[in-house]
KEKE-3310 file (N, C-alpha, C; in steps of 0.2 Angstrom, whole numbers, plus 5000, padded with zeros to 4 digits):
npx = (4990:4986:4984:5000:5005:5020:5022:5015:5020:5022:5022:5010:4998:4990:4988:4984:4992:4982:4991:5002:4999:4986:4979:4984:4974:4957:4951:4938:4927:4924:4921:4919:4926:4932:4943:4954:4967:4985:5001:5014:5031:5040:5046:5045:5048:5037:5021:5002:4994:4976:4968:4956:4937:4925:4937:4948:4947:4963:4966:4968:4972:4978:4988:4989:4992:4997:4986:4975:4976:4974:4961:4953:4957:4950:4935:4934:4942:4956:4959:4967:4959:4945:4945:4938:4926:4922:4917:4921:4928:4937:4946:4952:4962:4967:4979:4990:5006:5022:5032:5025:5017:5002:4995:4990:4981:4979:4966:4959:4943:4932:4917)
npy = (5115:5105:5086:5078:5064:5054:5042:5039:5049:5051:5042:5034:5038:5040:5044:5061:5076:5091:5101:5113:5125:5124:5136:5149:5148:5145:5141:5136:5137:5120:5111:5094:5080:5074:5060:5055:5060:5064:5067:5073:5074:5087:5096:5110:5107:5100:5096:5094:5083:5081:5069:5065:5065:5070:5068:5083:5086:5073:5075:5069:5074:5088:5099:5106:5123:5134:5145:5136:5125:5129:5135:5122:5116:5124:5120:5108:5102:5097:5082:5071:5060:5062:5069:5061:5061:5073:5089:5100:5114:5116:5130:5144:5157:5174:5179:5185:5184:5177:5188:5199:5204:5201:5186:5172:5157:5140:5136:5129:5127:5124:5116)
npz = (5064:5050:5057:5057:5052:5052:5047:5037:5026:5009:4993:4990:4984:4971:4951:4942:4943:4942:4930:4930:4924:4921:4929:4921:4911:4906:4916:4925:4941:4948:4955:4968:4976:4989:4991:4997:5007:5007:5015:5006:5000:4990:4978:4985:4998:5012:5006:5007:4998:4989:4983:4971:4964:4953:4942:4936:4919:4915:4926:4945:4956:4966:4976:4989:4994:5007:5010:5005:5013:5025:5024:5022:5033:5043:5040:5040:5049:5059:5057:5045:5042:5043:5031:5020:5005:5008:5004:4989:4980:4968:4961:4950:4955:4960:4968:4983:4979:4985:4984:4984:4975:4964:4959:4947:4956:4958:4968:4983:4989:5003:5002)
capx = (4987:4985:4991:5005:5007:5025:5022:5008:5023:5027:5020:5004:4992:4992:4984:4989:4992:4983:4996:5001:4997:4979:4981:4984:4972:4949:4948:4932:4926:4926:4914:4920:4924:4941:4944:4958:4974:4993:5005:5020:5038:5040:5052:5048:5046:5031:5011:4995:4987:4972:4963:4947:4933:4926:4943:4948:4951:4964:4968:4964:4978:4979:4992:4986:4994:4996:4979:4972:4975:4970:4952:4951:4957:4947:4929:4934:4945:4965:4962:4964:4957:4939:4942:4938:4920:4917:4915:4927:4927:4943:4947:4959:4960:4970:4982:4994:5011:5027:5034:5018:5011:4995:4999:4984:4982:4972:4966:4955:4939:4928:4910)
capy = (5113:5095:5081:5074:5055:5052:5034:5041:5053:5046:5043:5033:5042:5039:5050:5065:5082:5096:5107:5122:5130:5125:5145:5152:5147:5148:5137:5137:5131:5114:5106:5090:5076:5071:5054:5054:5065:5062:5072:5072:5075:5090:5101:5114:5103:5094:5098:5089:5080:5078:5065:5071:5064:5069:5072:5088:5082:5067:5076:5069:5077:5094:5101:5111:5130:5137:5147:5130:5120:5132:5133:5114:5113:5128:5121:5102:5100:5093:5076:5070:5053:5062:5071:5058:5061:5080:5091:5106:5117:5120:5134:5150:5162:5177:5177:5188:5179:5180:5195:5203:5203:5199:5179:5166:5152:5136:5135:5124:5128:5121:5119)
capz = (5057:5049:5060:5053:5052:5047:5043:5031:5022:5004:4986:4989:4980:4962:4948:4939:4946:4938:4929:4934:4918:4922:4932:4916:4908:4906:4922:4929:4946:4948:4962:4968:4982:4992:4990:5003:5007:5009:5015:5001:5001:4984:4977:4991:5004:5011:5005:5007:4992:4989:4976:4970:4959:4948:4938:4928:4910:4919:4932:4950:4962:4968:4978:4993:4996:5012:5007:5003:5018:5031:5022:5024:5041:5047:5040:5040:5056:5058:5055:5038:5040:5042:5027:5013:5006:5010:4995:4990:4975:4965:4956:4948:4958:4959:4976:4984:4982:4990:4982:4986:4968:4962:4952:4945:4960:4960:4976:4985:4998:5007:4997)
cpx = (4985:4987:4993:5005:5012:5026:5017:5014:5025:5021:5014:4998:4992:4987:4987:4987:4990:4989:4996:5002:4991:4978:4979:4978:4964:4948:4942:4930:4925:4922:4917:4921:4931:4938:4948:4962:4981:4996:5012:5025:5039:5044:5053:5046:5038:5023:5007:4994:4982:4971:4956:4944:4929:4933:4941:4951:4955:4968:4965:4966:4978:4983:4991:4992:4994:4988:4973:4968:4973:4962:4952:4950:4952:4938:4930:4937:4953:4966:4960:4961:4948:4938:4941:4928:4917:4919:4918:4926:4937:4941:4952:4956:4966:4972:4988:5002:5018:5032:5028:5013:5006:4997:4993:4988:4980:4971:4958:4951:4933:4920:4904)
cpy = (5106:5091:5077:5068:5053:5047:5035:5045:5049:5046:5038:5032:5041:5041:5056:5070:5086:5100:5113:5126:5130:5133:5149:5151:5147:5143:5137:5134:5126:5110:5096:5087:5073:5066:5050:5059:5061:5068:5068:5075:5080:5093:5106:5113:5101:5099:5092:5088:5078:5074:5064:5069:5071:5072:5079:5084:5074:5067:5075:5070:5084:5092:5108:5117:5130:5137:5142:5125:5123:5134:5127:5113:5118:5126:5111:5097:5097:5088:5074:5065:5056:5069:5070:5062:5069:5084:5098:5107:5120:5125:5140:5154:5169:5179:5183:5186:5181:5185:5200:5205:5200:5191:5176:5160:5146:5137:5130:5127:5124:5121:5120)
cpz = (5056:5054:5054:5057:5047:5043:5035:5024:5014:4997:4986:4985:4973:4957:4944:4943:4941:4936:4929:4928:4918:4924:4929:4913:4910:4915:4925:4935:4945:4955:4963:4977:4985:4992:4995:5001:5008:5010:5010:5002:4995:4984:4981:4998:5005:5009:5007:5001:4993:4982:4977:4966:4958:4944:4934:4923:4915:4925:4938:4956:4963:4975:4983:4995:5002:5015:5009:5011:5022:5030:5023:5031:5044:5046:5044:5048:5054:5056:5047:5037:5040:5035:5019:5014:5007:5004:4995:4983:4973:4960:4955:4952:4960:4968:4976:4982:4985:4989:4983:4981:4968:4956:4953:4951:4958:4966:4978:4992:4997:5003:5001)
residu = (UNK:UNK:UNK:UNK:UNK:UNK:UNK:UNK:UNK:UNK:UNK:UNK:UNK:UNK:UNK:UNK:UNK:UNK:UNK:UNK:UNK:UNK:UNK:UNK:UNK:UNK:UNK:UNK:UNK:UNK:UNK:UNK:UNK:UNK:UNK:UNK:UNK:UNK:UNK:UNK:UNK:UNK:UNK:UNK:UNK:UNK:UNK:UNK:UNK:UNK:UNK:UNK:UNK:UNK:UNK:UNK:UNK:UNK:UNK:UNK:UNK:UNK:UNK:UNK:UNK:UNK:UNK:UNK:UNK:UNK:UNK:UNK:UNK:UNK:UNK:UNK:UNK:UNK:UNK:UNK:UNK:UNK:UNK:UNK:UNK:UNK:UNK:UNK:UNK:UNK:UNK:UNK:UNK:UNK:UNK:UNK:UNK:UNK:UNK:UNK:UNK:UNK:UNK:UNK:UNK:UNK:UNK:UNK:UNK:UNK:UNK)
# end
């Protein structure tokens, strides 16, 4: 997957996180540009973040899924230092999840 760079692991990034009620809600794609990534430390262990212009409303953090990150690494490649600058579309998207049900995702690909 990503290379990890443990020295990179930690709170760096600064911005707000979309919230996870955005899902619920009229969302619409979203066309946009990484800024940089981190790998982060979270409630269910580690993710990637991305920080993304132009913001939604004042959010400029997403939080990559599984889903998520294997679309990035598979257009973009493993290393994250060359994924500032390349252009990704967020958006809600209806996902399998780990019950096997049908749940609203954000998710993030490759534009």
């Amino acid at each position: 997957m990503a290379k990890v760079k443990p020295e990179l692991i930690g709170n760096r990034l600064e911005g707000e996180y979309l919230p996870a009620g955005v899902s619920q809600s009229g969302m619409k794609p979203h066309a946009c540009k990484i800024l940089d990534s981190e790998l982060q430390e979270g409630e269910f262990g580690e993710r990637y973040v991305l920080l993304f212009e132009p913001a939604i409303g004042q959010a400029n953090l997403v939080s990559l899924n599984h889903t998520s990150l294997k679309r990035i690494v598979g257009k973009f490649g493993d290393e994250t230092d060359d994924w500032p600058g390349k252009r990704i579309v967020i958006k809600k998207e209806s996902v399998r999840g780990i019950r096997g049900a049908k749940v609203d995702a954000i998710t993030v690909t490759p534009a």
